[in-house]
Every structure is written in structure tokens, then in C-alpha cells.
N, C-alpha and C positions, 0 to 999 in steps of 0.2 A: 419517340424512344419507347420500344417495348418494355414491359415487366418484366424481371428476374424470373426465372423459371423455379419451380418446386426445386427440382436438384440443386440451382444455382445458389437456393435463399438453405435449404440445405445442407450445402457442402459450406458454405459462410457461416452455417450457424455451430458447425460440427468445430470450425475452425476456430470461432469466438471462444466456445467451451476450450479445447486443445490450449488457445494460449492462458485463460483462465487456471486451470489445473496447473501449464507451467510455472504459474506466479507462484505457486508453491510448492514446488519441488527444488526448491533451495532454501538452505537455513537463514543463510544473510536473509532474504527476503521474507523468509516468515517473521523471524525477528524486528524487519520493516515494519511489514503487515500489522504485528502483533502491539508495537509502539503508536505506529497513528491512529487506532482503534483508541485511542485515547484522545484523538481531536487533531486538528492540524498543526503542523510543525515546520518549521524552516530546515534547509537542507542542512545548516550546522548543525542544530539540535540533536536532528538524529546522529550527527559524525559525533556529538557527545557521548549520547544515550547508550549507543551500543559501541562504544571506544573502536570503531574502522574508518582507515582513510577515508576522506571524501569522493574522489575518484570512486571507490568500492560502490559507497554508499549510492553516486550518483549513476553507475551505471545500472544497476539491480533497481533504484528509482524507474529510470528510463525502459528499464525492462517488462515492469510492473503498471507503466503508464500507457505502454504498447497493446499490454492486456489487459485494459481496461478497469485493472484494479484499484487505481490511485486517480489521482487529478491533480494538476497543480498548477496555481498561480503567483502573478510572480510582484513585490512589492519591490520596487527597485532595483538594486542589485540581489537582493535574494528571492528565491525559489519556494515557496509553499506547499507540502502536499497532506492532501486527508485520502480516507478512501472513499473510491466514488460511491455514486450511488447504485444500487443497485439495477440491471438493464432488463434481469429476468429471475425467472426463480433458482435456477441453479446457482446463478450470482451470488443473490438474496442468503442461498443457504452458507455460500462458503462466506463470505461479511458475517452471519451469525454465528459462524465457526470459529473465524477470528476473535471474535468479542468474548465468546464461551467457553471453545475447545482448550483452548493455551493455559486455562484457569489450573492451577496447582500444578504447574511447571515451576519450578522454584527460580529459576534463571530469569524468565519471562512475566513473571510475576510482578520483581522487583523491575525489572526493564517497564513493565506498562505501569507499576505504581509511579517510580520516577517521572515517567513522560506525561500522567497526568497530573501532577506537583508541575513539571512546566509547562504544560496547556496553560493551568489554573494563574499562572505568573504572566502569563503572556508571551510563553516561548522565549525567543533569542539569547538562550542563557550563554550558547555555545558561539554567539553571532559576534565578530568584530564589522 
């Protein structure tokens, strides 16, 4: 099996970035972002946190896991997600953007104060 070529590794890398940047060019999803920056959550919690259907919640999840932004594992019948770690430094800097940038958004504020109140509880506030 030969190596990836320069262009190959590349145009893959141009791509990683591209769906990265996608993760947030939607507000459902910053508002994602912006809540599990406060620790991992199950997929109700957040259908709590930020009052949107699950369906909603769970595709823009799945969008965000595509892009390497989130992780998630699964304890039973429910879904777990944090954000991931970071893969490189552009990553790195959008994760520190999350954590920082959102700061004195008054909407978003109260959204990550709440979600870390149920981190600190142990999540499933929203879980039947």
C-alpha cells in the first residue's frame, strides 16, 4: 500500500478544516457546542437545556460528530456527548473559542450556567 500523496493528505486536511468551520455555521449547533463545553451530557439533557425537539437536537449532534467536533458514547439506551479532543491547532483554537468566545452572550451564558448545574448533578435531569 503506498502513502497518501502531499495533495492527498492535503485536500483531506482542507476538508477536516471545511467540516470543522461547518460545526458552526449554525446556531442550534453553537448553542450544542456552547452547552457541552460544560462537560458531557446525555442526548435528553441537552433536549432540556436548550427547549428543541430531540430529532433537532440529535441530527445537528450527528452533524457535529461527522466533524469531529463532539464524541459520544453510549450508556445503555442513552447517548453521551462532550467535545472532542482536540486533533490539531485550529481545532484547539475553535474548543478555546467555545469555552471563551460565547462569554457575555446573555442567552448562552445562562444555557452553560444551567448545563454545568447538571454536569455537577450528574446529568439525566431530562432522562426518563
Amino acid at each position: 500500500m503506498t502513502p497518501p500523496s502531499t495533495l492527498e493528505r492535503s485536500s483531506a486536511s482542507v476538508d477536516a478544516l471545511d467540516g470543522l468551520f461547518k460545526g458552526f455555521a449554525d446556531p442550534t449547533r453553537l448553542r450544542i457546542l456552547n452547552v457541552l463545553a460544560a462537560g458531557e451530557l446525555c442526548v435528553c439533557d441537552i433536549v432540556d437545556l436548550l427547549e428543541l425537539p430531540q430529532p433537532t437536537i440529535s441530527r445537528h449532534l450527528a452533524y457535529l460528530r461527522r466533524a469531529g467536533l463532539v464524541t459520544m458514547t453510549r450508556e445503555w439506551k442513552f447517548a453521551h456527548y462532550r467535545l472532542a479532543e482536540p486533533g490539531h491547532a485550529v481545532h484547539e483554537t475553535l474548543v478555546s473559542c467555545i469555552r471563551s468566545c460565547f462569554a457575555g452572550i446573555p442567552s448562552l451564558d445562562a444555557e452553560r450556567a444551567a448545563a454545568v448545574q447538571r454536569v455537577a448533578l450528574g446529568g439525566t435531569g431530562g432522562c426518563t
